[in-house]
N, C-alpha and C positions, 0 to 999 in steps of 0.2 A: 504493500500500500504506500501510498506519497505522502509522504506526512507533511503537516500544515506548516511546519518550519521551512522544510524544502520548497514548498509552494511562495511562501513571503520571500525564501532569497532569492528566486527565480525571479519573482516581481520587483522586487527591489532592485535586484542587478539590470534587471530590464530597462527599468524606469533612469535609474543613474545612468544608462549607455547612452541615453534617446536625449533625455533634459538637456545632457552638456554637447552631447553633437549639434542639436538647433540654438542652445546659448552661443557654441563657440563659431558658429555659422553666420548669425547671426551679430558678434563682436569681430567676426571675419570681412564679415562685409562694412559694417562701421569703418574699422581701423583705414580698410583699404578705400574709403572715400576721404577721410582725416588726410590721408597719405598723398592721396589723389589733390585737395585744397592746398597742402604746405608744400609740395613738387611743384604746383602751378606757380603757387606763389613767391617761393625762391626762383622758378626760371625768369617771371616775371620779372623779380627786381634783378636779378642777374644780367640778364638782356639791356 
């Protein structure tokens, strides 16, 4: 039989995989518009 312990770290660990893939997807795609603003912005004053 499965026991309900196994069942909660099955879910647990499931839940921790997914949360921090779409957080860090999500701070992925942030960072890289941040990055995209201060590149512009340094060529600009650079130029």
């Amino acid at each position: 039989m499965i026991s309900p312990l196994g069942d909660t770290i099955i879910s647990d660990t499931t839940g921790v995989i997914h949360l921090p893939q779409f957080y860090i997807l999500h701070v992925y795609i942030t960072w890289m518009n941040v990055q995209g603003r201060y590149i512009s912005k340094d060529t600009f004053q650079n130029t």
